[in-house]
C-alpha positions as CSV (number, residue, x, y, z in Angstrom):
1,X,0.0,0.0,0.0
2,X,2.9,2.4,1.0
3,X,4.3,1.9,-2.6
4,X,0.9,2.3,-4.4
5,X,0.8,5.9,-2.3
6,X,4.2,6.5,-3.5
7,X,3.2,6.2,-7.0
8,X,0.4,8.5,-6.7
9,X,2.6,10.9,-5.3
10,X,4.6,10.9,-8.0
11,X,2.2,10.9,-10.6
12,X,0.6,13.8,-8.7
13,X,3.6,15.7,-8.4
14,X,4.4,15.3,-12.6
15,X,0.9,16.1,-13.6
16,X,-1.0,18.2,-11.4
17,X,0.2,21.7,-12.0
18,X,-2.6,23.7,-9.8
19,X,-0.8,24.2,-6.5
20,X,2.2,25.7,-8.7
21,X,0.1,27.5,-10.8
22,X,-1.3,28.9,-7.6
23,X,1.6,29.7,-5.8
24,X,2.8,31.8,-9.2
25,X,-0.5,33.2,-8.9
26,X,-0.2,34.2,-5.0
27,X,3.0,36.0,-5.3
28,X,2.9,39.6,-4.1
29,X,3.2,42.5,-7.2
30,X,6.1,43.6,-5.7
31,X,9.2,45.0,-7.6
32,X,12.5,43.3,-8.1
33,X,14.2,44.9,-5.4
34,X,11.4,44.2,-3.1
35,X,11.5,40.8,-3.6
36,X,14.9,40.3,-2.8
37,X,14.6,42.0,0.4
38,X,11.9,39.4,1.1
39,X,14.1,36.8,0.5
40,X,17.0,38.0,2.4
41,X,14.6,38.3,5.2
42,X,13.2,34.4,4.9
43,X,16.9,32.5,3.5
44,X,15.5,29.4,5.3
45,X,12.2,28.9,4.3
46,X,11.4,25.3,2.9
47,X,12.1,24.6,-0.4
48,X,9.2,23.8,-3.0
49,X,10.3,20.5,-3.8
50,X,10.0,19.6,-0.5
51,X,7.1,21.4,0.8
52,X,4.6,19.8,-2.5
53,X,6.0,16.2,-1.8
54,X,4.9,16.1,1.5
55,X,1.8,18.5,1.1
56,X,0.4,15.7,-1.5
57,X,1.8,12.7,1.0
58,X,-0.4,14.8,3.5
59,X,-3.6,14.7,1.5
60,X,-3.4,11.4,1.2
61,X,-3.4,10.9,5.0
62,X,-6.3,13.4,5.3
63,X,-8.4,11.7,2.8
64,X,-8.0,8.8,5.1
65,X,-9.0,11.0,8.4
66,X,-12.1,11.8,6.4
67,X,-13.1,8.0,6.1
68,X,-12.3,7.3,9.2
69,X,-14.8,9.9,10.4
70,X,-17.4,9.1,7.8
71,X,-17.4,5.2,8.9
72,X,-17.3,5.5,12.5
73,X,-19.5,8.8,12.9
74,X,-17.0,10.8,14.5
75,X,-17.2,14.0,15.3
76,X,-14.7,16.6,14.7
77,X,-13.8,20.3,15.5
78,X,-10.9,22.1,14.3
79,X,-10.9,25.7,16.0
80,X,-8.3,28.0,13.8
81,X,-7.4,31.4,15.5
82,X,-4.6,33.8,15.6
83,X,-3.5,37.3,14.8
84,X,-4.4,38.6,11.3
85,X,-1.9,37.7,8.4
86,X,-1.1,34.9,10.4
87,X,-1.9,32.3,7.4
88,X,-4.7,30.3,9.3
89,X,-6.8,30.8,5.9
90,X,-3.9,29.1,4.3
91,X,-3.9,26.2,6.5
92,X,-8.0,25.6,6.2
93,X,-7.5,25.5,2.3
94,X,-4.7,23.2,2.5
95,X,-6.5,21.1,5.2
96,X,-10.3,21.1,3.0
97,X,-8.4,21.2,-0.9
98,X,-8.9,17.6,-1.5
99,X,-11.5,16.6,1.3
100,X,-15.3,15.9,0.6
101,X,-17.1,19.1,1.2
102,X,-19.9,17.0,2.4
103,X,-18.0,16.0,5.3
104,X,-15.4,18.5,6.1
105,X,-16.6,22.5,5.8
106,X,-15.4,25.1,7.0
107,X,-17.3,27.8,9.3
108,X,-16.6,31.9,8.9
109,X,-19.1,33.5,10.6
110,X,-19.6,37.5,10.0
111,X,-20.2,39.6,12.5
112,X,-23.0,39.2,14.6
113,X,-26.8,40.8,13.8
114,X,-28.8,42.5,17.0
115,X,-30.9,39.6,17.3
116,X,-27.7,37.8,17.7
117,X,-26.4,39.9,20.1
118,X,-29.4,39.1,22.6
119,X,-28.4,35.7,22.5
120,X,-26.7,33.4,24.5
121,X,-23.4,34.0,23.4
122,X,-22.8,30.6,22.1
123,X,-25.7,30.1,20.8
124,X,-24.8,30.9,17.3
125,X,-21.6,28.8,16.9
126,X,-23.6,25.6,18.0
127,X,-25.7,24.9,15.1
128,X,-22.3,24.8,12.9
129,X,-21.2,21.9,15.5
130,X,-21.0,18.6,13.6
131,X,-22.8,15.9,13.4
132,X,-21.9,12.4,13.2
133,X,-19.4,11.9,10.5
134,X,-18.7,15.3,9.9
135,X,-15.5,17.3,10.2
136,X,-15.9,21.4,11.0
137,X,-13.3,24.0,10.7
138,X,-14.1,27.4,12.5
139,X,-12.3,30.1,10.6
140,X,-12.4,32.3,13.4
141,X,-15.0,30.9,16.9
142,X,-16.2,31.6,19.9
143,X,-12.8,32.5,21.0
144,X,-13.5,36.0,19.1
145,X,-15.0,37.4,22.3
146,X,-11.5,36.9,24.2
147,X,-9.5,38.6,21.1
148,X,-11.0,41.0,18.8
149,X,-14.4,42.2,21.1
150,X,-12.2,42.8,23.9
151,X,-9.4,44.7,22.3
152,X,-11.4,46.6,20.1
153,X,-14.7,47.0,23.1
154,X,-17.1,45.6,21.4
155,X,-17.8,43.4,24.5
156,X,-18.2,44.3,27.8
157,X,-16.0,43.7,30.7
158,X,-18.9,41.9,32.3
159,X,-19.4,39.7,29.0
160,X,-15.8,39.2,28.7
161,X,-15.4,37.6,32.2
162,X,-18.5,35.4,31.8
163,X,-17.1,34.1,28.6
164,X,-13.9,33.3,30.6
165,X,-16.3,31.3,33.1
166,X,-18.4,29.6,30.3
167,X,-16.2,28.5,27.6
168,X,-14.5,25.5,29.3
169,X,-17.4,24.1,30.7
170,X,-18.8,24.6,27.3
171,X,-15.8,22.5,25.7
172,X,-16.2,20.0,28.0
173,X,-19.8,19.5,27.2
174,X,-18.2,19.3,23.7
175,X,-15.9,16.6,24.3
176,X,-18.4,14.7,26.3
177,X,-20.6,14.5,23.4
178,X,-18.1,13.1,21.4
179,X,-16.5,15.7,19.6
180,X,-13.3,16.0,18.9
181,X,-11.7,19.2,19.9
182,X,-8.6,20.7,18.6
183,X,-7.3,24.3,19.2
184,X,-4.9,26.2,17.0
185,X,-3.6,29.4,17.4
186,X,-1.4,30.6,14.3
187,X,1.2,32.7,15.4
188,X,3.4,35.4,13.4
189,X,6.4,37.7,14.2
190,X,5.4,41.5,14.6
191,X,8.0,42.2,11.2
192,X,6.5,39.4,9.4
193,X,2.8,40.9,9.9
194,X,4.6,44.1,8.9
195,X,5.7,42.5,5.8
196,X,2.4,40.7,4.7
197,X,0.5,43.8,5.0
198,X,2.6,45.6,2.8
199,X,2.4,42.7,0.8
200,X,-1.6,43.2,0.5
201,X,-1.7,46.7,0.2
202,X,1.0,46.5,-3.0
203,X,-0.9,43.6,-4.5
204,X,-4.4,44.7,-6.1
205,X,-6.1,40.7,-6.0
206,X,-4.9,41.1,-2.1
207,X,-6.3,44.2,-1.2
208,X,-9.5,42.9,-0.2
209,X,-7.8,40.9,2.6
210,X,-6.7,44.2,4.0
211,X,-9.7,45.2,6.6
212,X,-9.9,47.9,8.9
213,X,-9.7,46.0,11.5
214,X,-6.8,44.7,10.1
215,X,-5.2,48.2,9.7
216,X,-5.8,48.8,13.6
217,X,-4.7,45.4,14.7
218,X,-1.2,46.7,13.8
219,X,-1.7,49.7,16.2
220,X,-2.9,47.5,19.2
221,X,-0.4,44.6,18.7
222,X,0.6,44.5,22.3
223,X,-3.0,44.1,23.6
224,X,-4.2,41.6,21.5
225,X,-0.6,40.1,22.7
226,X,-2.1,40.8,26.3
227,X,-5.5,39.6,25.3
228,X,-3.5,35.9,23.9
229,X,-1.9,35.7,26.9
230,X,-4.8,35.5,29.2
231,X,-6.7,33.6,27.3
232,X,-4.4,30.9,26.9
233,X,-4.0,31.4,30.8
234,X,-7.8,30.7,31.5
235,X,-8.8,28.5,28.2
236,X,-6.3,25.8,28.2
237,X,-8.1,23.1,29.5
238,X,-6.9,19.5,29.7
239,X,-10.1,18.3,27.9
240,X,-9.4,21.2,24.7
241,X,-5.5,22.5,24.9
242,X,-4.7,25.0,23.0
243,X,-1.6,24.4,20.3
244,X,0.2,27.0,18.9
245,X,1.9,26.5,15.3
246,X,4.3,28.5,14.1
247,X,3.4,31.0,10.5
248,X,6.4,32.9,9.5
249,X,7.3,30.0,7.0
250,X,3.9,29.3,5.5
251,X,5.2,26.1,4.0
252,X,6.1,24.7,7.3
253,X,3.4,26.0,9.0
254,X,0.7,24.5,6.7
255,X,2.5,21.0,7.0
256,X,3.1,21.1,10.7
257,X,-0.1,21.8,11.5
258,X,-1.7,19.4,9.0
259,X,0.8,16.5,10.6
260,X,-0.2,17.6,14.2
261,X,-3.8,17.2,13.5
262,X,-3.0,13.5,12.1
263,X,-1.1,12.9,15.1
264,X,-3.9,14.0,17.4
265,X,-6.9,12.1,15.6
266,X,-7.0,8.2,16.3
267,X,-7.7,7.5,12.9
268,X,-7.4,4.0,10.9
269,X,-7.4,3.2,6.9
270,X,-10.7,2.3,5.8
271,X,-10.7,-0.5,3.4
272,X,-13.4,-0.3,0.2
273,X,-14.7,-2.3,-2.2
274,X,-12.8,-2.3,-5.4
275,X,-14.9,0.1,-7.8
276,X,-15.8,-1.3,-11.0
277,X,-16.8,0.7,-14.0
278,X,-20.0,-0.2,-15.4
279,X,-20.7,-0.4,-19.3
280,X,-22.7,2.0,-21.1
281,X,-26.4,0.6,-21.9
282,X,-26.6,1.7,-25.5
283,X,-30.3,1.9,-27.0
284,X,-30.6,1.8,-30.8
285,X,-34.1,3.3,-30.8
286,X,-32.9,6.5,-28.9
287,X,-31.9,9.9,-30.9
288,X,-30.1,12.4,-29.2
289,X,-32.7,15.8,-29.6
290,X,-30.3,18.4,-31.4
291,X,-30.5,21.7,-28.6
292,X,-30.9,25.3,-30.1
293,X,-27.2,27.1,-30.1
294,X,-28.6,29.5,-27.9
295,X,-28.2,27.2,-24.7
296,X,-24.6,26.7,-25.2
297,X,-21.7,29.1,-23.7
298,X,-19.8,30.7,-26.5
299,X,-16.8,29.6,-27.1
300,X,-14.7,32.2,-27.0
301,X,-11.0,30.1,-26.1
């Protein structure tokens, strides 16, 4: 089996062009001279080679996870947080590229309405919680309340501390259940934040990444530093750690997270049925209806 995988590594690597494609694609419109400076500034990030070998070996692995769940009706939750620019949207993508969207999705709430303001506060994340066979990603949870609410006061000291006294209680009921909790927070140098920013504002397809908040993140660094520390300090719970990965290599960072979850979930190879391919039932008596040119796209490449 190990040498079949191998083999479709391989193959992958020689004739799927996407994630290269991509990566040319995701490169910052920056000059020359700018680039170099980047590079000076990252001389040990991991080679490409290296970093789409394993990615695809990676895959593989996941695609296995996903079985795994689907089978035995697992439930899982993968909570992705950090500062902004941190690459946790990288992560997710690499995580749900080749996954059954059926089973694994990913959850990016927007900002709560009035009606969900009066709620409980968890109230809106728990619908989202997966079922049986299911894997969620939270781009962004409950843990919103401890970061960007309280730095920016959109929550109230009073809501803040209930949070505090909620939220592990509310992950233990979690894990009780049968979910599967895992906690990631993406973290990123204050320079290397610098850097990507400039990155988006230079780069016209990446300005839209570049929010306000973002923007005023930069000025508040040290108390959403603060704001980290303490919640770290009152959420790490034995039943739902917390797990901090690394972002100023993205390469690395999307790997090392990706084998960490692998190493965390007790997962086993599912074995299927060989899948044959049917024949085609040909009827002689059928004709094909010939459909107005109207219908079709033009085809202008």
């Amino acid at each position: 089996m190990a040498k079949k995988t191998t083999s479709w590594i391989e193959a992958e690597l020689e004739d799927t062009l996407d994630e290269m494609f991509e990566e040319e694609f995701s490169a910052p419109a920056f000059t020359d001279e700018m680039r170099k400076v980047y590079r000076d500034k990252h001389p040990n990030m991991l080679d490409k080679t290296t970093y789409y070998h394993n990615l695809l070996r990676l895959q593989v692995e996941l695609i296995k996870l996903q079985d795994w769940v689907k089978e035995t009706g697992s439930k899982l939750v993968i909570i992705c947080e950090g500062r902004d620019g941190a690459g946790k949207g990288g992560v997710i993508k690499r995580i749900t590229q080749r996954m059954d969207p059926r089973v694994a999705r990913v959850v990016a709430l927007p900002a709560p309405t009035e009606r969900e303001k009066s709620q409980w506060y968890f109230q809106r994340f728990v619908p989202h919680l997966p079922a049986g066979g299911e894997i969620v990603l939270f781009d962004r949870s409950w843990y919103n309340r401890a970061g960007v609410e309280r730095v920016m006061g959109f929550a109230k000291e009073q809501q803040i501390e209930e949070f505090f006294n909620d939220v592990p209680e509310f992950e233990r009921m979690l894990v009780r259940s049968g979910i599967i909790v895992l906690k990631y927070w993406f973290s990123i140098s204050d320079e290397e934040q610098q850097i990507r920013f400039l990155m988006r504002i230079h780069d016209p397809m990446k300005q839209w990444k570049l929010s306000k908040m973002d923007l005023e993140s930069r000025i508040r660094w040290e108390d959403y530093t603060k704001a980290k520390e303490e919640m770290f300090y009152r959420t790490n719970i034995p039943e739902a750690p917390w797990y901090i990965v690394e972002g100023d290599d993205k390469k690395r960072e999307r790997l090392n997270c990706i084998e960490h979850i692998l190493s965390l979930v007790p997962y086993k190879e599912i074995q299927h049925e060989t899948i044959t391919l049917p024949e085609r039932v040909f009827n002689p008596d059928y004709e094909r209806r010939v459909l107005p040119d109207k219908l079709y796209v033009p085809k202008i490449y």
